[in-house]
C-alpha positions as semicolon CSV with decimal commas, in nm:
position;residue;x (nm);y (nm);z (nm)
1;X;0,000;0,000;0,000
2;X;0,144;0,359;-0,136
3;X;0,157;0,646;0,125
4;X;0,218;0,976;-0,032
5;X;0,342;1,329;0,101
6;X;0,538;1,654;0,017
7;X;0,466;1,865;0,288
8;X;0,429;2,209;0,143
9;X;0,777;2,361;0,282
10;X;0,940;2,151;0,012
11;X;0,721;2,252;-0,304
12;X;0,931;2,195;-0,588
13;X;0,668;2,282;-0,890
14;X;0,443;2,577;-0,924
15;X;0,179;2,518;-1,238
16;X;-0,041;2,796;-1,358
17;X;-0,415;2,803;-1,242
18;X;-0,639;2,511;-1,300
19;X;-0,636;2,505;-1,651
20;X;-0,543;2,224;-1,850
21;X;-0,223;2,255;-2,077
22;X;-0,058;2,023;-2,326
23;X;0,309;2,091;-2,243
24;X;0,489;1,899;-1,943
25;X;0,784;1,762;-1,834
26;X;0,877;1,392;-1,802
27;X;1,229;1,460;-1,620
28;X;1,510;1,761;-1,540
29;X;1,867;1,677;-1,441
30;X;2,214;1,837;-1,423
31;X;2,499;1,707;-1,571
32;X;2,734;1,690;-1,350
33;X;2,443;1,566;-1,095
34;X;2,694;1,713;-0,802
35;X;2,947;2,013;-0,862
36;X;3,248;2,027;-0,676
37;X;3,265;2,385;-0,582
38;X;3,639;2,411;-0,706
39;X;3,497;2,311;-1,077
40;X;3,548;2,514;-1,411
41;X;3,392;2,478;-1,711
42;X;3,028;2,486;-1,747
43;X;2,697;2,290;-1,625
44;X;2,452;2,165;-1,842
45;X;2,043;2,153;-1,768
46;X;1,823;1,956;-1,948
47;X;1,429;1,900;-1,904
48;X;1,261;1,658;-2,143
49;X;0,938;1,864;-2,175
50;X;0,621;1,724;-2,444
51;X;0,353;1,875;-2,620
52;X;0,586;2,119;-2,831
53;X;0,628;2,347;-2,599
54;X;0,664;2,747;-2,774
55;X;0,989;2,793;-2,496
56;X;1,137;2,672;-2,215
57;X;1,367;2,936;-2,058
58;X;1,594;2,890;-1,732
59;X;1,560;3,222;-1,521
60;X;1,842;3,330;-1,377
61;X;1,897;3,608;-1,102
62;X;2,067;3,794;-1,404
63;X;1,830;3,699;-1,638
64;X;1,630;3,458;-1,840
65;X;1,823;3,193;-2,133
66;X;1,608;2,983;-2,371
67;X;1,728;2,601;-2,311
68;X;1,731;2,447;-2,685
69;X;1,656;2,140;-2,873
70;X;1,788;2,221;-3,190
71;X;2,124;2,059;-3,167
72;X;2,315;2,367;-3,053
73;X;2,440;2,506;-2,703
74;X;2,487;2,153;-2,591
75;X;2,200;2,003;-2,662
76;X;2,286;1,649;-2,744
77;X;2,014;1,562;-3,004
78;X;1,783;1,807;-3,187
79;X;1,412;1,735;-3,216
80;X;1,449;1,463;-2,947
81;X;1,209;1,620;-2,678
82;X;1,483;1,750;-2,435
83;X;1,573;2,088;-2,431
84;X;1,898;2,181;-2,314
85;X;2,134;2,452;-2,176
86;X;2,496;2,531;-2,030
87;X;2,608;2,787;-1,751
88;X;2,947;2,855;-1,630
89;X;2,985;2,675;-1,339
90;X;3,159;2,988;-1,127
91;X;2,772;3,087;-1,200
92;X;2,591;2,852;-0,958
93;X;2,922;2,862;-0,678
94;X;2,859;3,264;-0,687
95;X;2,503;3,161;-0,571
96;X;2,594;2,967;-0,352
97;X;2,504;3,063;0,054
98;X;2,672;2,913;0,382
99;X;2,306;2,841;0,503
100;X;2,252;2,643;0,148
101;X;2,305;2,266;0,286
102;X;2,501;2,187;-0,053
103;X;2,149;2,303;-0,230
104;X;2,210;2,612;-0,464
105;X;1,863;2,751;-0,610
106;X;2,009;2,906;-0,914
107;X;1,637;2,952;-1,052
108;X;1,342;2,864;-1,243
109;X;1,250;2,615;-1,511
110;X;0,989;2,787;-1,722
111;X;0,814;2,609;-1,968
112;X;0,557;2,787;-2,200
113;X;0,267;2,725;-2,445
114;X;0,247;3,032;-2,662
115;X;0,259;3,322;-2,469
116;X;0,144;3,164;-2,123
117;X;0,378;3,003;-1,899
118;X;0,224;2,677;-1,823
119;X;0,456;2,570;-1,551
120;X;0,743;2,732;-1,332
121;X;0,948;2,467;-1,123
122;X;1,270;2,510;-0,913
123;X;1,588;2,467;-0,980
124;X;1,900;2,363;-0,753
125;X;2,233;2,226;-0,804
126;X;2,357;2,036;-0,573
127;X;2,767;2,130;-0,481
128;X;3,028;1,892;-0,319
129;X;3,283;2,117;-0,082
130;X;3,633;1,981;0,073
131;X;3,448;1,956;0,418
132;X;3,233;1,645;0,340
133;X;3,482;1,330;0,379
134;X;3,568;1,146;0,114
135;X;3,473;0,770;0,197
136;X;3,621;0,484;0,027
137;X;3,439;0,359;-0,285
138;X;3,395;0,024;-0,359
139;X;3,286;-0,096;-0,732
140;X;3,096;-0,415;-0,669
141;X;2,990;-0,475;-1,009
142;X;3,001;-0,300;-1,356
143;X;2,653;-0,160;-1,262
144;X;2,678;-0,114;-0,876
145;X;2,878;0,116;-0,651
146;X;2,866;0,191;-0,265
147;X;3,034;0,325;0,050
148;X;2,937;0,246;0,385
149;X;2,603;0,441;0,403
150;X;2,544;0,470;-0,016
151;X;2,465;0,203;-0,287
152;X;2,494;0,330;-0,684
153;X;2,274;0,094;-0,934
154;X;2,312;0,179;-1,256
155;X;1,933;0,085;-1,398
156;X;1,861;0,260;-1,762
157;X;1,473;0,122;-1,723
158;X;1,358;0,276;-1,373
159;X;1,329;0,623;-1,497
160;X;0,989;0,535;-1,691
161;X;0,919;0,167;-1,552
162;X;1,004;0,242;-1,146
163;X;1,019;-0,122;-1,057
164;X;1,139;-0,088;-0,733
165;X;1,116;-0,450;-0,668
166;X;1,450;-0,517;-0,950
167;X;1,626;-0,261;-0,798
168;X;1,558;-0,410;-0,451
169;X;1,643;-0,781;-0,621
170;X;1,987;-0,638;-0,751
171;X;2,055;-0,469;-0,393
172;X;2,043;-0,784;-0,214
173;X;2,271;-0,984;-0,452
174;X;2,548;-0,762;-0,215
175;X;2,389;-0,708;0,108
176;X;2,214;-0,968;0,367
177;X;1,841;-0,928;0,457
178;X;1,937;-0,736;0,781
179;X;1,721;-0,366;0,653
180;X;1,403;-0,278;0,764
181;X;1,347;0,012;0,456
182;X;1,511;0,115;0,133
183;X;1,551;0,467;0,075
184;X;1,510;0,470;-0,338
185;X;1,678;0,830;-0,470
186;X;1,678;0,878;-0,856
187;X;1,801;1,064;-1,107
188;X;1,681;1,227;-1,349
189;X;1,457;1,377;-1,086
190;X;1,080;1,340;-1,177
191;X;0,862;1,583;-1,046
192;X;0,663;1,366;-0,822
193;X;0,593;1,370;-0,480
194;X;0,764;1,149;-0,242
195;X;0,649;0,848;-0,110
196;X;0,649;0,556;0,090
197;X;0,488;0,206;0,016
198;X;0,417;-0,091;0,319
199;X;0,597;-0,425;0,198
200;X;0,526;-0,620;0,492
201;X;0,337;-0,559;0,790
202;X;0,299;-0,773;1,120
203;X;0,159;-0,480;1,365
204;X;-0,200;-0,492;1,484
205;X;-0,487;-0,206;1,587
206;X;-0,320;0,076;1,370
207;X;-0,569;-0,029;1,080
208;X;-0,348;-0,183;0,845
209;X;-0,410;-0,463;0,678
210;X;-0,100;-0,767;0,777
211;X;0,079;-0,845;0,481
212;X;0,418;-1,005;0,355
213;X;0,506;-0,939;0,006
214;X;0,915;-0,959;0,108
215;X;1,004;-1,210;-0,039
216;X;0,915;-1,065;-0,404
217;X;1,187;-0,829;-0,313
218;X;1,399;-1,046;-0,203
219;X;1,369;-1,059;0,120
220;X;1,278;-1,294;0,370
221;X;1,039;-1,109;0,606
222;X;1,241;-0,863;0,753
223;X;1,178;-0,578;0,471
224;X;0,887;-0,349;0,604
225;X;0,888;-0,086;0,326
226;X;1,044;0,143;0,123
227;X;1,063;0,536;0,098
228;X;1,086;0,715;-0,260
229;X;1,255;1,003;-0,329
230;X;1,233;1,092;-0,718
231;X;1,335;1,466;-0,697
232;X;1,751;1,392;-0,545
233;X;1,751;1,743;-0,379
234;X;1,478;1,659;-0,213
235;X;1,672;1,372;-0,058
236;X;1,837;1,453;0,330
237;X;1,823;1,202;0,620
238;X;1,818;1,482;0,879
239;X;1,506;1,629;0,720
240;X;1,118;1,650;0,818
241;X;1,013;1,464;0,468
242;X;1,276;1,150;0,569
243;X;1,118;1,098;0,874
244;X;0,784;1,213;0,732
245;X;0,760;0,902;0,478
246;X;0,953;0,700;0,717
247;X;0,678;0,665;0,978
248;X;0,425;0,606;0,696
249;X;0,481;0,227;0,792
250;X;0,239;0,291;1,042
251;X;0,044;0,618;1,005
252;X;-0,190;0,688;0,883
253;X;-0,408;0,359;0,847
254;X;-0,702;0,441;1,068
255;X;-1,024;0,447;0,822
256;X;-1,292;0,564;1,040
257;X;-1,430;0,868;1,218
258;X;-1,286;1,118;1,291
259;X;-0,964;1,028;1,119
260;X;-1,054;0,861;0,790
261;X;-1,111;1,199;0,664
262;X;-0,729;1,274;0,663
263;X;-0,567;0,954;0,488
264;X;-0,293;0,900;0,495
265;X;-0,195;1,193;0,691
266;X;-0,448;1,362;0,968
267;X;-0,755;1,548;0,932
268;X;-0,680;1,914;1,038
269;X;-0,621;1,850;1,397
270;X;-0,344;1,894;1,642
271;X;-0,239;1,577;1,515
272;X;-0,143;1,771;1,192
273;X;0,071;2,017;1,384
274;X;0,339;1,717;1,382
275;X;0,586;1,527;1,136
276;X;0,260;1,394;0,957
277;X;0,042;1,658;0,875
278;X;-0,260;1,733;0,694
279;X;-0,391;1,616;0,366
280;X;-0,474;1,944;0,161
281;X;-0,785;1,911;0,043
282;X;-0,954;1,596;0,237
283;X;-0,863;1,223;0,212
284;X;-0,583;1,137;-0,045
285;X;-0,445;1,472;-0,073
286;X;-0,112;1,574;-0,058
287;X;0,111;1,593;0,268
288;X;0,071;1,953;0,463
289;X;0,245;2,152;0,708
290;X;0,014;2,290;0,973
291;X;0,267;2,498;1,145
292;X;0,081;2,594;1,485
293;X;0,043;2,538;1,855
294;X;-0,308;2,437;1,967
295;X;-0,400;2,489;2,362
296;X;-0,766;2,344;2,466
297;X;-0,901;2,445;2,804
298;X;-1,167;2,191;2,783
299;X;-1,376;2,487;2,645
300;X;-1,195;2,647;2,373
301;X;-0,966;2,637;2,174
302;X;-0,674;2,861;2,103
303;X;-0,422;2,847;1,835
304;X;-0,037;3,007;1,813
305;X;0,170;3,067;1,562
306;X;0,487;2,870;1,499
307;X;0,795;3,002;1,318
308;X;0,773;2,877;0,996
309;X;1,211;2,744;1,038
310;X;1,095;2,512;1,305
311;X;1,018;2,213;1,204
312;X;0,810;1,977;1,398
313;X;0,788;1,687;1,595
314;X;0,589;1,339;1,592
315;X;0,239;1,347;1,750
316;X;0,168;1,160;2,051
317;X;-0,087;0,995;1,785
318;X;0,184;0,903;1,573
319;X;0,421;0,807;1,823
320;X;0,174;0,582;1,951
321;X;0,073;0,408;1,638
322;X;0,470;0,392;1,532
323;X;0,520;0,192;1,866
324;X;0,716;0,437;2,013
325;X;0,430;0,575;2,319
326;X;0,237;0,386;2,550
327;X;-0,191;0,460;2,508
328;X;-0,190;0,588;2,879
329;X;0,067;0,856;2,727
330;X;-0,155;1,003;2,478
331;X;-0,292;1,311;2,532
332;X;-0,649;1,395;2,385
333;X;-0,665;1,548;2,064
334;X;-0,870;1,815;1,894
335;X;-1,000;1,812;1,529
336;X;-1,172;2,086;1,314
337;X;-1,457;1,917;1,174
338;X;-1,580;1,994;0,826
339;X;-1,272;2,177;0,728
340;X;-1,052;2,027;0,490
341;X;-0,784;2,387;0,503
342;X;-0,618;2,466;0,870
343;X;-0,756;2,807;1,026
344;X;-0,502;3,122;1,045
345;X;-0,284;3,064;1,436
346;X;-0,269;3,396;1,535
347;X;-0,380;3,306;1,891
348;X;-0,718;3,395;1,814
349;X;-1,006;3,155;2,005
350;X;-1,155;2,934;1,678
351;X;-1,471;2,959;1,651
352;X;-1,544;2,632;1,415
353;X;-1,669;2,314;1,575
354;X;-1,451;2,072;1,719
355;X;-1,414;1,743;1,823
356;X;-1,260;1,625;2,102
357;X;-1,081;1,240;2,098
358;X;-0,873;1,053;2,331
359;X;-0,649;0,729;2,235
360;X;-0,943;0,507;2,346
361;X;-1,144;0,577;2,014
362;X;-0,849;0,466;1,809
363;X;-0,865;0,110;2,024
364;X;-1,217;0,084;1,987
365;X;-1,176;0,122;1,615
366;X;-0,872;-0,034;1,555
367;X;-0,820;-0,256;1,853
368;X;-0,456;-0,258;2,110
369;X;-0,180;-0,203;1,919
370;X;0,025;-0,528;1,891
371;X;0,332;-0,521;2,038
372;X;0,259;-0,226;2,221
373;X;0,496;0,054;2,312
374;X;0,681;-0,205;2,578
375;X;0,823;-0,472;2,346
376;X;0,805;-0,278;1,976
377;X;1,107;-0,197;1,774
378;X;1,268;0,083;1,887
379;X;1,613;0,060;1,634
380;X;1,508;0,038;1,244
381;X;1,791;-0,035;0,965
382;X;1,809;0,209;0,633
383;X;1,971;0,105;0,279
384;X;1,997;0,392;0,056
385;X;2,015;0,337;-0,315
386;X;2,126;0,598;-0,529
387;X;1,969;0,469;-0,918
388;X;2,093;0,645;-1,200
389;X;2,017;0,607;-1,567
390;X;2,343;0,725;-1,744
391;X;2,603;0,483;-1,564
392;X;2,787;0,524;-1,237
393;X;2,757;0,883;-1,073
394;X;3,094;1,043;-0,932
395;X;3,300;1,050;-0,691
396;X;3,148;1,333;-0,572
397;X;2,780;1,217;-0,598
398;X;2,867;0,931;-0,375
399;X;3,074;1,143;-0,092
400;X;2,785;1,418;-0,099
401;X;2,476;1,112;-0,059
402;X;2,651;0,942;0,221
403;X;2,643;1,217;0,404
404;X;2,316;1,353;0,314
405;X;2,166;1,003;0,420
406;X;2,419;0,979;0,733
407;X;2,210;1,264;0,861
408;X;1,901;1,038;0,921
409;X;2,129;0,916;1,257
410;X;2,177;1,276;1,404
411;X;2,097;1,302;1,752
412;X;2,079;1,657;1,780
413;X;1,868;1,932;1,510
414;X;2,050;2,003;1,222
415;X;1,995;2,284;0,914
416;X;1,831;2,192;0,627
417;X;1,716;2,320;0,278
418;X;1,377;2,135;0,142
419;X;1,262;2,332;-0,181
420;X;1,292;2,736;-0,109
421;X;1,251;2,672;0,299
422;X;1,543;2,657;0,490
423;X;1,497;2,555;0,849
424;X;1,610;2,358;1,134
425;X;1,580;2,022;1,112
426;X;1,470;1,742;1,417
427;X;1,629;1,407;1,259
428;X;1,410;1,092;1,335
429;X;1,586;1,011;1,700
430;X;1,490;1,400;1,774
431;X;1,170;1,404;1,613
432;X;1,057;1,068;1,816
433;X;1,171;1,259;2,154
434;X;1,469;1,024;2,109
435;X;1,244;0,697;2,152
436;X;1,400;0,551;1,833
437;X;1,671;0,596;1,635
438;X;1,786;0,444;1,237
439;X;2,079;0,324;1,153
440;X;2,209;0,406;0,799
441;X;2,540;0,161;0,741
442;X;2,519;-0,079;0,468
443;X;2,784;-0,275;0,695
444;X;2,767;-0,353;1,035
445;X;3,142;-0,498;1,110
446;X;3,327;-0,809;0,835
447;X;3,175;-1,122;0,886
448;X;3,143;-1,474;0,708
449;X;2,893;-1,728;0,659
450;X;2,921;-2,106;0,557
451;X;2,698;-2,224;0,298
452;X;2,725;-2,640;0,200
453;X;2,643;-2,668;-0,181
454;X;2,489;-2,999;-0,073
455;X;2,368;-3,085;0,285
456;X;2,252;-3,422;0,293
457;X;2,447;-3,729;0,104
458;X;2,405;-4,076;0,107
459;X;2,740;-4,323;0,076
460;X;2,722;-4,707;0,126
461;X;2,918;-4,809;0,439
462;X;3,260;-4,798;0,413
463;X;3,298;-4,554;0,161
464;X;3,395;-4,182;0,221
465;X;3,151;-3,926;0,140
466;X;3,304;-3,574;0,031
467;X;3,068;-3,228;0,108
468;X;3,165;-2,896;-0,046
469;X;3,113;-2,602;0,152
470;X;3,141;-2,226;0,067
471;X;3,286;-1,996;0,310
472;X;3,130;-1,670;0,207
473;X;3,175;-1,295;0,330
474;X;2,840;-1,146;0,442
475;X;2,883;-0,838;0,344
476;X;3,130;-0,719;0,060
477;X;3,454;-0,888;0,201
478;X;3,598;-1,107;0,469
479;X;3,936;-1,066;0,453
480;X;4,066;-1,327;0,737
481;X;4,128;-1,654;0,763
482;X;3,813;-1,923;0,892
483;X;3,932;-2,256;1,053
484;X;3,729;-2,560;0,974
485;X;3,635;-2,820;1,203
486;X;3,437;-3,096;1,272
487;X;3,178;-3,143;1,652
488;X;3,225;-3,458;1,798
489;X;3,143;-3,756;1,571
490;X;3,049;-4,094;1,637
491;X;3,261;-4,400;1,582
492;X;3,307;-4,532;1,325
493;X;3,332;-4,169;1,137
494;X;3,630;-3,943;1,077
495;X;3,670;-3,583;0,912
496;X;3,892;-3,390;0,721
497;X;3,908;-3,055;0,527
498;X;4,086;-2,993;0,242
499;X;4,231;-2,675;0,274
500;X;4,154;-2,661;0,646
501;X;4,172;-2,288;0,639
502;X;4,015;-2,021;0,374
503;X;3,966;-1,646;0,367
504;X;3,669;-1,543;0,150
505;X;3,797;-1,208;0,033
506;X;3,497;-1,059;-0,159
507;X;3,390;-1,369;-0,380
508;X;3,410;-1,600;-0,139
509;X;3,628;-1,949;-0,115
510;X;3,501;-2,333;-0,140
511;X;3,649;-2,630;0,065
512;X;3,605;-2,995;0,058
513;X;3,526;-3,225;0,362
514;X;3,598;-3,592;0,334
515;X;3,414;-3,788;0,597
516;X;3,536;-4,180;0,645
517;X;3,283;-4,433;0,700
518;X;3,464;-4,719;0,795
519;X;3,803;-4,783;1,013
520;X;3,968;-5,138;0,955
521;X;4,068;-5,369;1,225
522;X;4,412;-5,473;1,171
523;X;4,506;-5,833;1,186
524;X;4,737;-5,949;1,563
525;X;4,965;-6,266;1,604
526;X;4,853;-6,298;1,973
527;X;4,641;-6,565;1,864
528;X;4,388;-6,558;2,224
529;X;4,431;-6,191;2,244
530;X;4,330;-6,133;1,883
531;X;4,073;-6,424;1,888
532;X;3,908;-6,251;2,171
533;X;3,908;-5,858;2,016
534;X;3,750;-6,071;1,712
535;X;3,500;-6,272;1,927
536;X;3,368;-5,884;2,078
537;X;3,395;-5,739;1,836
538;X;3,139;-5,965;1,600
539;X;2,947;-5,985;1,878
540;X;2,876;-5,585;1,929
541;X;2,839;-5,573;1,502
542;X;2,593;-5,866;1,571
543;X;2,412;-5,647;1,806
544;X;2,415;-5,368;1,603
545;X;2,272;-5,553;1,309
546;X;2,033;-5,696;1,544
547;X;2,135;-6,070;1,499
548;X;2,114;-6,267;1,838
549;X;2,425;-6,413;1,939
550;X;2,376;-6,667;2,261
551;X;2,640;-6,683;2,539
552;X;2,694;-7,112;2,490
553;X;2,785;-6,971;2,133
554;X;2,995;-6,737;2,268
555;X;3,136;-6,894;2,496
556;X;3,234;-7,221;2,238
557;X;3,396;-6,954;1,995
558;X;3,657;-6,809;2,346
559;X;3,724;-7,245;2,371
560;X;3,814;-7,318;2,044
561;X;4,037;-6,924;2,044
562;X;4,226;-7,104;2,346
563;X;4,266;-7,453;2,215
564;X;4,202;-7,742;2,399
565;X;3,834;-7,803;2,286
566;X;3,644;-7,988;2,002
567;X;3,571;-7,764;1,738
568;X;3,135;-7,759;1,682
569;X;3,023;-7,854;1,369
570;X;2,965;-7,549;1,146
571;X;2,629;-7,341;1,148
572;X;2,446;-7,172;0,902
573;X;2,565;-6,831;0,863
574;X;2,204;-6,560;0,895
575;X;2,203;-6,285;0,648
576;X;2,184;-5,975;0,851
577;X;1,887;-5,712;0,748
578;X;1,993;-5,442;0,516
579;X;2,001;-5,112;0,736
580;X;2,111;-4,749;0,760
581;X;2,241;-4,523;0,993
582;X;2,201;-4,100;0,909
583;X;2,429;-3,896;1,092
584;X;2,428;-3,529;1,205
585;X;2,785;-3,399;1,167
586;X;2,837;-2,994;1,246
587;X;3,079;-2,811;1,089
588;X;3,222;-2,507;1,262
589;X;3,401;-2,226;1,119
590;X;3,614;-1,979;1,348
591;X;3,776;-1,648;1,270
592;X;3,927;-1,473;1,543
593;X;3,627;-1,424;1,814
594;X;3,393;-1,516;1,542
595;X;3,207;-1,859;1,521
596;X;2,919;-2,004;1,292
597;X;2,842;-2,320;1,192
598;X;2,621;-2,501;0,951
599;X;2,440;-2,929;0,950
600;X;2,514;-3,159;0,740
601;X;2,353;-3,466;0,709
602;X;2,527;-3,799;0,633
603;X;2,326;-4,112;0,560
604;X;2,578;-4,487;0,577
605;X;2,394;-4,789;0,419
């Protein structure tokens, strides 16, 4: 199920009126996506705009220049639908301002259909300075990228397909299923809002329905959703719309009175005053700020303007539903009925009708929340995947993402720039009161895991059976060396590993166990002696294969060992039952303070 919001600090697109035009555009993006602020040369905007537009024009602070698609001023292809234009780069770093959060607005995109302009959007460039560290970079594939916090897929179809489920199946051919969301950035950026979508849900009484589509991502149940993000500077961890699509997982599911009205965000209410917001316009609008203090006396109610640079909190509501708040916690609520728009706060007494609820109306509608605030999650992993169309971004692209999307584990309010706002920002652990935190590494610490191509074989007795087992690194490398070993095993069985040691590295390494089935008893000249070790020893294989032995037999065979008595006359032999003996054997692989260990299952006929 989709959740969608762009809370209206971060509007990226302004269209003209309510009429209906023919132009629009399908994608923008700057080439290079991220400028290092030492650059020369130019940059180059493009914006594949339909409907035969009569101009498109970039407005600059100095002045308006047409973008073309005639083949000239860089455009790449003339007649192709994508209009194009260069600006010295010392252009956009002159614009630049130290409260900019790497975000430069340089201008607008203006797009017209004669002499109208149909559509005026934003734009930024995003700009890479010497302060953000440079993190290793590690090329996993021809297609795929990453640092410790950033994964780069190079997919030329998600543009106009946006199949987040092959971009999720390609991210876990790298990375275990240890995530509970992907954050999916893209470029091009698509004017679209952002959005999250549930892919597996196990919580009760918040009104969603309990799924499990994991594993179609490839995942085996521990994937709850994923966030989308298809305008890139839209994209910060430390900002409200992170932790705004974030706790989508759980709010807003509640479809009855009085908060069906606001799916999936809040009705106008004091709930709205928080991370989530309202929906402009009623039920399935679009994610709004409702910037204002609300105090209720019990008789009226009284609202206070907020600064619009401080950016809010979670609701007790949503704190609740997200796990995070017991339901004795939650204060009662107030919500404007019949308005769909929240009143002016200018700490006048409203005058409209309210209603007053209390957590017990979400229980009665919804039931207890299950697990409740005691035993929820409180600690949520993050993957971030940076897709691109036009190959592998740069060096800078990667430094600036990892530490846009490191922000989501501040512990303290940080600046931000969403759209034209710039604010303060209260990252998730600071927006949750510090009830919860994310954690944004792709890597935890190196590790290994061992993986038997086959784990059950079947040898007749006496012959060695051979198992081939992968020693594999977790994550993208293991660089030490893993010890094999055997547990304990029953006689008559025996192991060995061939090499007893591996080190993965990054594609892993394979070993071979041999496991004897038989040891031979060697022939003695101590005639009694031997006679005797014989004489037990057929006795305890005659008990194993269930053939009784009687003591007078016995007892005749330890005579005739010693000498001295008649030898009985020969008996027929009994064919023993055919039978089969399956074995447990664990294998055990050690790497410093490391251990794991995998079954394999032996079968001797």
């Amino acid at each position: 199920m989709r959740r969608v919001a762009l809370p209206s600090l971060a509007l990226v697109c302004l269209f003209a009126p309510t009429q209906a035009f023919a132009q629009s555009v399908a994608w923008v993006r700057t080439d290079p996506l991220v400028l290092p602020s030492t650059a020369t040369g130019t940059v180059r905007f493009e914006a594949a705009v339909s409907g035969s537009p009569s101009r498109v024009s970039l407005a600059l602070t100095a002045g308006s220049i047409d973008l073309h698609d005639d083949g000239s001023n860089g455009d790449a292809n003339a007649g192709d639908g994508v209009f194009t234009v260069t600006v010295p780069a010392s252009t956009v770093a002159a614009q630049m301002q130290p409260d900019d959060v790497q975000r430069v607005f340089v201008g607008f995109l203006d797009v017209f259909g004669g002499a109208t302009r149909v559509l005026r959007a934003n734009v930024f460039v995003d700009v890479y300075t010497p302060d953000i560290p440079q993190v290793p970079i590690a090329v996993l594939a021809g297609d795929v990228q990453a640092t410790d916090r950033l994964v780069n897929v190079v997919d030329s179809a998600f543009l106009t397909d946006g199949n987040v489920k092959r971009i999720a199946q390609t991210f876990y051919r790298y990375y275990s299923d240890s995530f509970d969301f992907l954050s999916i950035v893209s470029t091009p950026s698509r004017f679209q809002n952002r959005s999250h979508a549930t892919v597996s849900n196990g919580v009760q009484g918040i009104g969603e329905t309990r799924i499990d589509t994991s594993a179609e991502y490839r995942s085996s149940g521990r994937l709850l959703g994923y966030s989308r993000f298809p305008v890139t500077s839209l994209y910060d961890g430390a900002s409200v719309g992170y932790s705004h699509e974030t706790a989508h997982q759980w709010v807003n599911f509640l479809n009855f009175a009085p908060y069906a009205s606001g799916i999936p965000h809040w009705p106008v209410s004091s709930m709205a005053t928080g991370v989530m917001g309202f929906s402009i316009g009623g039920s399935g609008g679009e994610g709004g700020s409702f910037p204002c203090r609300i105090v209720d006396d019990g008789t009226t109610v009284q609202l206070f303007g907020l600064p619009q640079t401080e950016s809010p909190v979670f609701n007790d509501v949503d704190l609740y539903l997200m796990g995070l708040l017991p339901a004795s916690a939650v204060r009662p609520q107030v919500v404007f009925t019949g308005v769909t728009s929240p009143p002016s706060c200018t700490g006048q007494v409203y005058a409209g009708a309210v209603a007053r609820v209390g957590v017990d109306a979400i229980v009665a509608g919804a039931g207890q929340r299950v697990p409740d605030a005691s035993t929820s999650p409180k600690q949520f992993r993050a993957a971030t995947i940076l897709v691109s169309r036009d190959g592998l971004v740069s060096s800078e692209t990667m430094w600036l993402y990892s530490w846009l999307t490191a922000r989501a584990e501040l512990q303290a309010s940080a600046p931000i720039h969403e759209g034209l706002v710039k604010a303060i920002g209260n990252p998730f652990f600071v927006a949750t009161g510090g009830r919860a935190s994310i954690d944004t590494r792709l890597v935890d610490s190196a590790d290994f895991s061992l993986q038997p191509a086959q784990a059950t074989v079947t040898v007749p007795k006496g012959t060695p059976a051979t198992f081939r087992i992968s020693v594999l690194p977790t994550h993208a490398s293991f660089d030490q060396p893993v010890s094999l070993a055997c547990g304990t095993l029953p006689s008559p069985l025996a192991c060995a590993f061939e090499p007893s040691q591996a080190t993965p590295g990054a594609a892993g390494a394979d070993v071979t166990l041999t496991v004897t089935t038989a040891v031979p008893v060697e022939a003695s000249a101590a005639a009694p002696i031997g006679a005797f070790i014989t004489i037990v020893a057929l006795a305890l294989a005659s008990a194993r294969a269930r053939v009784r032995v009687t003591v007078p037999a016995i007892a005749a065979l330890i005579v005739a060992g010693c000498g001295g008595a008649k030898t009985p006359s020969p008996q027929p032999a009994q064919p023993a039952p055919a039978t089969s003996t399956t074995y447990t054997i664990a294998v055990t692989g050690t790497s410093g303070s490391l251990l794991h260990s995998t079954n394999l299952t032996l079968t001797v006929q």
